[in-house]
C-alpha positions in Angstrom: 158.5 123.9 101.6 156.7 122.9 104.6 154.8 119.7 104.7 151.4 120.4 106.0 150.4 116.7 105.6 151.9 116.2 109.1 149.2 117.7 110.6 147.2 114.9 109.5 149.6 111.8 110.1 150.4 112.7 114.0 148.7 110.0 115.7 150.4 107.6 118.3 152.9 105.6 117.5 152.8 107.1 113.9 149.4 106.5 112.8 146.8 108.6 110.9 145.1 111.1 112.5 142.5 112.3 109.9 140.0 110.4 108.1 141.3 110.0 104.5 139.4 112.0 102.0 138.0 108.8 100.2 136.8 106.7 102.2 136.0 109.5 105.5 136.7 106.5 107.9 140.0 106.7 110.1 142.9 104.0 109.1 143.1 101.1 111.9 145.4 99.1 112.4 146.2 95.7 114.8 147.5 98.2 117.8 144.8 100.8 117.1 142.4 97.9 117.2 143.7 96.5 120.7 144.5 100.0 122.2 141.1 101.6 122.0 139.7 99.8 124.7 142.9 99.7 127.2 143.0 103.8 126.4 139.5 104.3 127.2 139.5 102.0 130.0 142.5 104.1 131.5 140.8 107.2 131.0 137.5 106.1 132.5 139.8 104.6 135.5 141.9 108.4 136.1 138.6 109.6 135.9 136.8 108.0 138.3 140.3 108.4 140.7 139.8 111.9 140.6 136.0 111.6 141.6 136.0 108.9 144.1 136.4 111.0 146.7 133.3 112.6 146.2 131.2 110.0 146.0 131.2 108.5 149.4 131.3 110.9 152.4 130.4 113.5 151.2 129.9 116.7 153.3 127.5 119.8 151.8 127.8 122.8 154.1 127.7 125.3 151.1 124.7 124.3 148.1 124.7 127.1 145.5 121.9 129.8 146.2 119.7 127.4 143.6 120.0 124.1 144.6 117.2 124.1 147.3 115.2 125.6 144.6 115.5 122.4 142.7 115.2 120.1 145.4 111.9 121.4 146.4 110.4 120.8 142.5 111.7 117.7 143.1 109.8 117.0 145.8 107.0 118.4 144.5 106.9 115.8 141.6 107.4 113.0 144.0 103.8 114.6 145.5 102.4 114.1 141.9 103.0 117.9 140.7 105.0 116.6 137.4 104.9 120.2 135.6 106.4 121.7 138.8 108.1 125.2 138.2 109.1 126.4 142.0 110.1 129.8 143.2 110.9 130.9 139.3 109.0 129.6 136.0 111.3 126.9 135.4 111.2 124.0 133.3 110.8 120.5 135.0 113.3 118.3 133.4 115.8 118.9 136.0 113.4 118.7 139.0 112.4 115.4 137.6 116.4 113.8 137.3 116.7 115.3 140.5 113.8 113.3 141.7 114.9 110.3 140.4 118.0 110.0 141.4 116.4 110.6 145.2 115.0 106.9 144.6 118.6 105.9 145.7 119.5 106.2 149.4 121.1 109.2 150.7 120.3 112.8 150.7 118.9 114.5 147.5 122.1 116.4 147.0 124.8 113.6 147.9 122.5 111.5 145.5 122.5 113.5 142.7 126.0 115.0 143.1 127.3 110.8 143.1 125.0 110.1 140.0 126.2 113.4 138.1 129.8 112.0 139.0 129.3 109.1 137.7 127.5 109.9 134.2 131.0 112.3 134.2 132.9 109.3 134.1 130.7 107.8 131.2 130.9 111.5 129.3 134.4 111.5 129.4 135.0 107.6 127.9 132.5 108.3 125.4 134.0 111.4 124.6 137.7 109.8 124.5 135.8 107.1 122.2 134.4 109.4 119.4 137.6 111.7 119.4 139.4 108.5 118.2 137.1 107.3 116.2 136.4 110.5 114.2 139.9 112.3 114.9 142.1 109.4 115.4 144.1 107.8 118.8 146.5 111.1 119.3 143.0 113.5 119.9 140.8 110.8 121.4 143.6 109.7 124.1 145.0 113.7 124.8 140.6 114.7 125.2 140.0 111.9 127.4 142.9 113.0 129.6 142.4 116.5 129.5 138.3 115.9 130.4 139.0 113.2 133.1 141.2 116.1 134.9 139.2 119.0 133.9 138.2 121.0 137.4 135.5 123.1 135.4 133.6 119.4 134.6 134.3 118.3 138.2 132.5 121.6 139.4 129.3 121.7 137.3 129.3 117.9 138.3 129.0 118.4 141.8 126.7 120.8 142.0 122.9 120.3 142.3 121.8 122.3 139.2 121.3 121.6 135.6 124.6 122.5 134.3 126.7 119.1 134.1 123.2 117.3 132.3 123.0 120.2 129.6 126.6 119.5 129.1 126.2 115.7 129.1 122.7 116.2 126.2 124.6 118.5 124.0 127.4 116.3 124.0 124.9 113.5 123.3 122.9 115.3 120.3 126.4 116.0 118.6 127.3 112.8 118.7 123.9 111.5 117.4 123.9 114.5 114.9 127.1 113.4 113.4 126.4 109.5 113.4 122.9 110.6 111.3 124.6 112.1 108.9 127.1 109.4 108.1 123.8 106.6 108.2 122.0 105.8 105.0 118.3 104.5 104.7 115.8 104.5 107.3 118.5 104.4 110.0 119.1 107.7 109.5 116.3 109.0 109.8 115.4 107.3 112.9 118.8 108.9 114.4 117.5 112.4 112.9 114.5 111.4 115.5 116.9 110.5 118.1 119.0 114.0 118.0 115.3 115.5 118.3 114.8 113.6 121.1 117.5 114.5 123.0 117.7 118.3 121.7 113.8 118.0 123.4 115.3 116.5 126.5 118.0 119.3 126.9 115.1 122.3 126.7 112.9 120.7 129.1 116.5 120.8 131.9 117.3 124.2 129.8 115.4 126.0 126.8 118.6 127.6 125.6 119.5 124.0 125.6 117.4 123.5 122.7 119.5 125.2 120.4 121.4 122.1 120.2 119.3 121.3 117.7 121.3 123.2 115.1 123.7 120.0 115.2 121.9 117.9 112.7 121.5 120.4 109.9 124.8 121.3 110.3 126.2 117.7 110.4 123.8 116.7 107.0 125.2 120.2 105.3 128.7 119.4 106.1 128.5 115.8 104.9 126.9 116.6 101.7 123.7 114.4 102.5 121.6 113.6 98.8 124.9 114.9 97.1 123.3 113.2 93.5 122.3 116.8 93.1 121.2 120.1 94.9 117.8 119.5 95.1 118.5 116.0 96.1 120.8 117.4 99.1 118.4 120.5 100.5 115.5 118.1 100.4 117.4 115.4 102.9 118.4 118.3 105.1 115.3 119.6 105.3 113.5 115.9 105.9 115.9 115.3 108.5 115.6 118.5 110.7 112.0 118.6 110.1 112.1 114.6 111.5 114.5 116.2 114.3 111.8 119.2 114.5 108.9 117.1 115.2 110.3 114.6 117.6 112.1 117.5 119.9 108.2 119.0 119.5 106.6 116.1 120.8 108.8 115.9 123.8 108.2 119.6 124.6 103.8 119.6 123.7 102.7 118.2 127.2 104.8 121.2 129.2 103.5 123.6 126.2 99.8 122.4 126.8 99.6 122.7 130.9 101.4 126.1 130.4 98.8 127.5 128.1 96.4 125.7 130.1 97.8 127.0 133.6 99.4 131.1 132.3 97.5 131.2 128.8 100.6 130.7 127.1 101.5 127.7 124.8 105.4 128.2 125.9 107.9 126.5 127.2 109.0 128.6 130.0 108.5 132.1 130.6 111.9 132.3 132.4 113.6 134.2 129.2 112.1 137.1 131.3 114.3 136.3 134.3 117.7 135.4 133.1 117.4 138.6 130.2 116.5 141.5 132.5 119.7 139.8 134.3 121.8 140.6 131.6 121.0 144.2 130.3 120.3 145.3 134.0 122.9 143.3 136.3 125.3 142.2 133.5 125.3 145.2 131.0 124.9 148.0 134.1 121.8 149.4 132.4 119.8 151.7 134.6 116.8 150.4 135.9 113.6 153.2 134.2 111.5 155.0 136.3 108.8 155.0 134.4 106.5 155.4 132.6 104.9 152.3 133.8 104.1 151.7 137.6 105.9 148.2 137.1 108.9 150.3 135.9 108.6 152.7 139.0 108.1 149.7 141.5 111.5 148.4 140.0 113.2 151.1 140.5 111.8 152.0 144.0 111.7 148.9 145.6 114.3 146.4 144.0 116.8 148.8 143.3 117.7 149.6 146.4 117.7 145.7 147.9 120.6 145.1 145.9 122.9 147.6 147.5 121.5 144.7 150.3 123.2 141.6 148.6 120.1 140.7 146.5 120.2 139.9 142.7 118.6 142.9 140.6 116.1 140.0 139.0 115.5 138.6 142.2 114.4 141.6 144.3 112.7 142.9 141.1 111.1 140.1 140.6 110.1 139.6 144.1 109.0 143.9 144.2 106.7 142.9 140.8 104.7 140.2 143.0 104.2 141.7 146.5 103.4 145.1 144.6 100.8 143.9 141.8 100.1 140.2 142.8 101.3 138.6 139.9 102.0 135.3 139.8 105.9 134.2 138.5 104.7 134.0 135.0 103.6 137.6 134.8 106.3 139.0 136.9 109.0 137.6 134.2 106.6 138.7 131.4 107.4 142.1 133.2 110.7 141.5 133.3 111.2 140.6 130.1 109.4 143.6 128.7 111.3 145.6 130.6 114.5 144.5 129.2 113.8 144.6 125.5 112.4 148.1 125.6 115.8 149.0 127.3 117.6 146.7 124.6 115.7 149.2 122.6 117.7 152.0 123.7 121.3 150.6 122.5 121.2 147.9 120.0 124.3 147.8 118.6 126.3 148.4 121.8 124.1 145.1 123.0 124.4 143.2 120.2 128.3 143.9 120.5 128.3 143.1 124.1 126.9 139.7 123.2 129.8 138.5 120.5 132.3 140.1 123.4 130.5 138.0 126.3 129.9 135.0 124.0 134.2 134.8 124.0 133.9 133.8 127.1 133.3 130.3 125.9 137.0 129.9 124.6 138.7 129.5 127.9 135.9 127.0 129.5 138.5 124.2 127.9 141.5 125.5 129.6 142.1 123.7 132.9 141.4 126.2 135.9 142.4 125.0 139.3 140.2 127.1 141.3 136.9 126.2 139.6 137.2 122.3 141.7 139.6 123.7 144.5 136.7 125.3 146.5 134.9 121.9 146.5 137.5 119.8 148.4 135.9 120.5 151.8 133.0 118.5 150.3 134.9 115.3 150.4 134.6 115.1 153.9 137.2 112.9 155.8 138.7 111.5 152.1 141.4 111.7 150.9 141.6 114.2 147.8 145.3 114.2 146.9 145.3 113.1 143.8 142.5 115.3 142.6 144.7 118.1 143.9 147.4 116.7 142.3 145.6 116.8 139.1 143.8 119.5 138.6 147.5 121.5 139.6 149.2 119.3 137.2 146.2 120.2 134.6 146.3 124.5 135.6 150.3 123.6 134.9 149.8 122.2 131.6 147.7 124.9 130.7 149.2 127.8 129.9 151.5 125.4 127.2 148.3 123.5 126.1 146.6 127.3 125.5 149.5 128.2 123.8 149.6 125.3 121.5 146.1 125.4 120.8 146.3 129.5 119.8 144.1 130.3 122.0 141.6 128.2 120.6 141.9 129.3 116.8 143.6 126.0 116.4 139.9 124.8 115.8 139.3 126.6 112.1 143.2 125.1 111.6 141.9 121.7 112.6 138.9 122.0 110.5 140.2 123.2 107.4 142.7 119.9 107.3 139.9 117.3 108.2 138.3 115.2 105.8 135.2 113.2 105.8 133.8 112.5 109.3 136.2 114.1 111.3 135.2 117.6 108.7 131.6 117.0 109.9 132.3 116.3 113.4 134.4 119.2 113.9 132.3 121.5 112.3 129.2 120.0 113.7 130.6 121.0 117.5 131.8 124.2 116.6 128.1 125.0 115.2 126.5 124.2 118.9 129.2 125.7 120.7 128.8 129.2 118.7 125.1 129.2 118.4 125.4 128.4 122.5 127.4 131.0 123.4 125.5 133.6 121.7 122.8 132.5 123.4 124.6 132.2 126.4 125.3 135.8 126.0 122.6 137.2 124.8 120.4 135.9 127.9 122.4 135.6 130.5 125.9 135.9 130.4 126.8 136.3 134.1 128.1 133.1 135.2 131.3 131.0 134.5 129.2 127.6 135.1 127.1 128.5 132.4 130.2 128.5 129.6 131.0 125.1 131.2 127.8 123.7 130.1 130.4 123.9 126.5 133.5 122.6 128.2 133.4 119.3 126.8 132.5 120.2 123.2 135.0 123.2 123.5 137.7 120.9 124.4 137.1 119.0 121.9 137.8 121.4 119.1 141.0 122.8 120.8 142.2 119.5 121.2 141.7 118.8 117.5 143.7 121.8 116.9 146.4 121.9 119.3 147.1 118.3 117.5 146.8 119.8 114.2 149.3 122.6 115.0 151.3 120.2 116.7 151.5 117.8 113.4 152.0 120.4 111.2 155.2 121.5 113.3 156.4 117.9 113.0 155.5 117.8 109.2 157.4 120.9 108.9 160.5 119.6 110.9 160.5 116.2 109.0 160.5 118.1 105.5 162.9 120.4 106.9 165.5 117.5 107.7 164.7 116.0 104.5 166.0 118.8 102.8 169.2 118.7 104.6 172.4 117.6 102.6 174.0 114.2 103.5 177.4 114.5 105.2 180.7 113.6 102.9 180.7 109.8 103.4 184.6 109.4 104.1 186.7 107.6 101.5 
């Protein structure tokens, strides 16, 4: 018979993987002990090889189609406009990192691009660094590598938009989710705060962002939080995400006041309107109505045509809506986003399938794929980027095998339904965010490859988890296999 336990004792050099079911802390040992810091060290070092060409140099002849958007909020906060929206009703927490990483010297772009770099590095040690310490040194040594080559991290690092930080909060709120639930006392409720705090932080750079926020219920479910009884476990979830609750409130209240203040709406952002009449009209194929409303009939007159031109359908429509009716932005994607639903309206189901089937598309954002950093090099300017070729070729290599192993990311469950302890409440923890993300992804937006690549890091680490899991369980297998086998004669 097949032993499974092997899918919880591959480690390096032998040692456990999986948190044992008693205690729910990892097994160290001397080497463990002395190699966590030279692995993370050499992680963080190949990491910063592969960026360091892009961080002095740099040449930008090609910003994405939104970046100047941001750079103008930006400037408009350093003016003193700290709720600035720009061209769309955005929300400010971008413009505002943007902003402050302009303090530096340099260009807005090469400045932010060298400090998004740069927080890379420090998401991909810490990254490395919880893998081991929940997983063990095999998954926390094999993420670290796979993130410090990844090309689709490298891209949404480089570009000016708020891609890379949304990645870089959610990672942060797991993380804090996870350590929450494993505290006791007032610390934990102080890190329940915290995991507000930086679910807050993420909505203000993205509102879907703020969905992180189902980490810490799911981390103090999974780790049976008040477990002296029922009662005495839904209570402490319920204290804890209303603690959560409150503080991402608080971050969010001044944006909510000067918006109902400024549109009459106590909202966060009205650009739900934007990105949803993307997805039924642009991403879905839905016709655009020609009435009954003038809006409707303005739309279709005016906006449809521009994008036989080039021009995004939400763009031109959006556009059409304010040069027809004068509307400011806020009412234009209040238009929008009426729009939309009623023609969600029309086919519910066939949406609501579309969104599971679009929301898939968050599997293969941990796979390595070349040509998501290739198109960058010419950014690097005179440097030499050989070894970031080298890597992310080596890494589009490796991963077709690495998909393989990893099933095609249903490795994940495989890896979840062996682990014990904290690596059970990490695992599940991620996989919580990255589901309730992509269907939220999907069911918005859903147009972009950037946007699933916001989940890269969290994504990774699940298929990691598994692809080691399947991995020791072949070994475990193997072992028990050889075991089995009957000792040669011993000659007489």
């Amino acid at each position: 018979m097949a032993n499974w336990s092997g899918a919880r004792r591959i480690g390096v050099a032998g040692r456990t993987l999986w948190p044992t079911a008693r205690t729910g802390r990892a097994r160290t040992t001397p080497w463990a002990s002395r190699g966590l810091a030279a692995g993370a060290a050499s992680v963080g070092a190949l990491a910063l090889l592969v960026r360091l060409p892009w961080l002095h140099g740099r040449q930008v002849f090609f910003p994405a189609a939104d970046t100047p958007g941001y750079v103008e909020m930006a400037r408009s906060v350093g003016r003193g406009a700290v709720f600035a929206e720009g061209g769309l009703p955005r929300t400010p927490g971008y413009a505002w990192f943007v902003w402050a990483c302009d303090l530096l010297p340099g260009t807005p772009i090469d400045n932010v691009a060298t400090v998004q770099h740069l927080l890379g590095v420090a998401l991909v040690v810490g990254v490395c660094l919880l893998a081991w310490r929940w997983l063990g040194a095999a998954a926390g040594l094999v993420l670290g590598v796979v993130l410090a080559v990844s090309p689709q991290l490298f891209a949404i690092e480089d570009e000016v938009l708020p891609d890379f930080l949304v990645a870089f909060l959610l990672a942060a709120t797991v993380a804090l989710a996870v350590a929450a639930a494993s505290a006791a006392g007032r610390r934990r409720w102080w890190l329940c705060a915290a995991v507000g705090a930086t679910a807050g932080a993420a909505t203000l750079v993205k509102p879907v962002a703020g969905l992180g926020l189902v980490a810490l219920p799911a981390a103090l479910l999974t780790t049976g939080a008040g477990a002296d009884g029922g009662g005495a476990h839904a209570r402490a979830v319920l204290r804890g995400t209303l603690i959560a609750g409150g503080a991402a409130l608080s971050c969010l209240l001044p944006l909510m006041v000067h918006n109902a203040v400024t549109h009459g709406k106590l909202a966060v952002s009205n650009q739900l309107g934007v990105t949803l009449f993307n997805r039924v009209f642009e991403v879905d194929g839905r016709p655009v109505p020609t009435g009954p409303s003038a809006q409707a009939e303005t739309v279709a007159r005016v906006a449809v045509p521009r994008v036989a031109q080039g021009e995004r359908i939400h763009a031109a429509a959006y556009s059409a809506l304010m040069d027809r009716f004068g509307y400011d932005g806020w009412t234009a994607a209040g238009v929008e986003r009426r729009l939309a639903l009623q023609e969600i309206g029309r086919y519910p189901v066939a949406y609501a399938r579309r969104t599971v089937a679009l929301a898939a598309g968050a599997a293969p954002s941990g796979r390595p794929d070349e040509a998501a950093a290739s198109a960058l090099l010419p950014r690097a300017g005179t440097s030499d980027t050989a070894i970031a070729s080298w890597a992310w070729g080596w890494a589009r290599r490796l991963g077709d095998a690495w998909w393989i192993l990893a099933l095609h990311g249903w490795a994940a469950l495989f890896a979840i339904a062996l682990a014990r302890g904290r690596a059970r409440v990490a695992l599940t923890t991620t996989l919580s965010v990255v589901v309730v993300g992509a269907l939220a992804i999907a069911a918005t937006h859903g147009g972009l490859s950037r946007y699933w690549w916001e989940l890269a890091p969290l994504v990774t680490l699940l298929q990691v988890a598994g692809a080691v899991s399947v991995a020791g369980a072949l070994l475990g297998a193997l072992s028990a296999g050889r075991a089995g086998w009957p000792s040669p004669p011993s000659g007489r």
